[in-house]
C-alpha atoms as one frame of an Amber mdcrd trajectory, in Angstrom:
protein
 174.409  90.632 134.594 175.231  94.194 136.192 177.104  94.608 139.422 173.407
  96.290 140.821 171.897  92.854 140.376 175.542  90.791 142.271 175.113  93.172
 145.160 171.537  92.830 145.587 169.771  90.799 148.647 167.917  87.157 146.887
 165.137  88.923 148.238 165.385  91.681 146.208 165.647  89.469 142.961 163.026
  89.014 139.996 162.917  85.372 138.796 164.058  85.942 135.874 167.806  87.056
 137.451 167.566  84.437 139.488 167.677  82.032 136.956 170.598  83.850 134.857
 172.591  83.251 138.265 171.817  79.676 138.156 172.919  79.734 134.531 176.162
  81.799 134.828 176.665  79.512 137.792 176.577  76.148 135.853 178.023  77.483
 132.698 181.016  78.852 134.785 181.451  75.279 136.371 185.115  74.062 136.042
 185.733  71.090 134.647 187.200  68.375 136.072 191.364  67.464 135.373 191.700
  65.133 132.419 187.739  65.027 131.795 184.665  66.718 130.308 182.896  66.633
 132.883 182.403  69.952 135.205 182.270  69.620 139.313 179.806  72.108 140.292
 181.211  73.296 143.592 178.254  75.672 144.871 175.445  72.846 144.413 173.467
  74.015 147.434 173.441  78.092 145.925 172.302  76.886 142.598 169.435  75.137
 145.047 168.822  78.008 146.885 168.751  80.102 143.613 166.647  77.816 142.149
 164.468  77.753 144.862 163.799  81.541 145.395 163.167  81.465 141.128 159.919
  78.940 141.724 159.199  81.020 145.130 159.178  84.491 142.697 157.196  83.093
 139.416 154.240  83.248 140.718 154.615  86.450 142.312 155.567  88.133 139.317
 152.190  86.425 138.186 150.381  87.331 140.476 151.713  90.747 139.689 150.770
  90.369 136.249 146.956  89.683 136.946 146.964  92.688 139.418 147.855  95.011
 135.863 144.993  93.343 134.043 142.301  93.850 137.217 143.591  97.371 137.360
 142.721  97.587 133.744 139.923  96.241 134.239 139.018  98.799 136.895 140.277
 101.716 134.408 137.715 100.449 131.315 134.764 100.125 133.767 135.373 103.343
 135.649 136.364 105.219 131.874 132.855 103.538 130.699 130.915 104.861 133.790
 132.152 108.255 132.800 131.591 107.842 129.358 127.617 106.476 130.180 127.667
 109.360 132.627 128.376 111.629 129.772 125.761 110.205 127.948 122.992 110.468
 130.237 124.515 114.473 130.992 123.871 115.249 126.993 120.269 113.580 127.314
 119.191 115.600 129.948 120.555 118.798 128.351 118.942 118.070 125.113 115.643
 117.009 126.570 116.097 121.207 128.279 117.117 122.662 125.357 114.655 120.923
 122.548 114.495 124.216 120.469 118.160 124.966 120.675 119.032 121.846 118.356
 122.290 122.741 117.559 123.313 122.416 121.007 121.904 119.066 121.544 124.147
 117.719 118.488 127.317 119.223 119.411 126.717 117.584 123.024 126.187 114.438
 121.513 129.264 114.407 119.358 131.525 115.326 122.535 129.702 112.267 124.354
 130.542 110.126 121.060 134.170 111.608 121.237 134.627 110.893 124.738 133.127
 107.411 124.228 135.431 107.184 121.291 138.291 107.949 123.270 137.722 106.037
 125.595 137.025 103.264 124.033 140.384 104.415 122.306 142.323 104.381 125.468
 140.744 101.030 126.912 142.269  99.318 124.192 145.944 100.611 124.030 145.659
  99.999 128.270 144.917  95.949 127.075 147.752  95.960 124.208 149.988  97.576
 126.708 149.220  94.557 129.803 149.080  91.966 127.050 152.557  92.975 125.704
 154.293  92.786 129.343 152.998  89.536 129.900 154.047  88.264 127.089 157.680
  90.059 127.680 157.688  88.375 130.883 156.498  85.053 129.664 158.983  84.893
 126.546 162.046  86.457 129.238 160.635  82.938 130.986 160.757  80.645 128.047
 163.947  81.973 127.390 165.437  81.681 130.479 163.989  77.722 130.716 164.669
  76.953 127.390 168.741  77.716 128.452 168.418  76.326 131.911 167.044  72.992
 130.143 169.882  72.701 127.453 172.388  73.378 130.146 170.650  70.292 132.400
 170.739  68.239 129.229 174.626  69.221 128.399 175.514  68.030 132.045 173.605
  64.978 131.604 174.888  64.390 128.299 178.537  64.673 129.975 177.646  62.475
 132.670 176.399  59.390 130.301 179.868  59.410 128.266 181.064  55.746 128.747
 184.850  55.124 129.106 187.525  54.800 126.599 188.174  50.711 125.270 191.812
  49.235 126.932 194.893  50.708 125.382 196.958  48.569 123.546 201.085  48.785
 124.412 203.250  47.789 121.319 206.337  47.851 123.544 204.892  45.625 126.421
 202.496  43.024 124.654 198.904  43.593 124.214 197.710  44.805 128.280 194.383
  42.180 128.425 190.755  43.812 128.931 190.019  44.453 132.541 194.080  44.743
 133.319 195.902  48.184 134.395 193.027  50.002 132.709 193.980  53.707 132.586
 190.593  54.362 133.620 188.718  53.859 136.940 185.353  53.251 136.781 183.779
  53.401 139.635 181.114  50.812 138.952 183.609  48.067 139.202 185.118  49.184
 142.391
């Protein structure tokens, strides 16, 4: 993560960083003396971060949509023109029957223009289909981490104590007595 995205406001923040800082957060957790399990000391920022992540998704969705309506827009405004063309070299040829040559040619440059349009239209939808599928995979990725990190800690959590040490020099020490572990369970 840069230093731009540390000094920025939460507000400021995509989703997407906000969920790296919850990661970073939990994977720079410290464990705790003489265990494997970590002590997460800044519980309620991984909330808050957490939080403002669910708060941003769908406004980077809704973001998303806004691209393909604005697309949308484009192709029916670039097919207006294109119709408008159309209807232009109609008129022109019905004026100019005898001058055929000029009636082609203004059909082929409505045909390009349709053409290129057309042309146009479709890199517009490859372009807004490929950033929301950036976006979603930067997502997946992102939750994909965030759940094997949740699993890890969970997985470090359900680790069941060590069985009694035995103590050649002092007799066998019986199950349940001076246990080097506490378990909390039992207190």
């Amino acid at each position: 993560m840069s230093d731009t995205d540390e000094s920025l406001p939460v507000e400021q923040l995509d989703a997407e960083i906000l969920l790296r800082r919850v990661a970073d957060v939990v994977g720079n957790a410290k464990p705790i003396p003489l265990s494997t399990t970590v002590r997460l000391e800044n519980k309620d920022e991984v909330l808050e971060l957490l939080d403002e992540a669910v708060k941003r998704l769908p406004e980077e969705l809704k973001r998303a949509r806004w691209l393909l309506k604005e697309r949308e827009e484009f192709l029916a405004k670039t097919q207006r023109e294109a119709d408008d063309l159309l209807n232009d070299a109609r008129a022109r040829a019905e004026r100019m029957v005898q001058r055929t040559e000029i009636v082609r040619e203004a059909e082929r440059a409505a045909q390009r223009a349709v053409e290129e349009a057309d042309d146009e239209a479709r890199r517009l939808r490859h372009e807004a289909e490929d950033y929301c599928d950036q976006k979603l995979a930067g997502f997946e990725i992102v939750l994909e981490r965030i759940t094997k990190t949740v699993q890890a800690g969970r997985e470090k959590l359900s680790v069941t104590p060590l069985p009694s040490v035995l103590d050649d020099d002092m007799g066998a020490v019986e199950a349940g007595e001076h246990d080097p572990f506490f378990d909390q369970d039992q207190a």
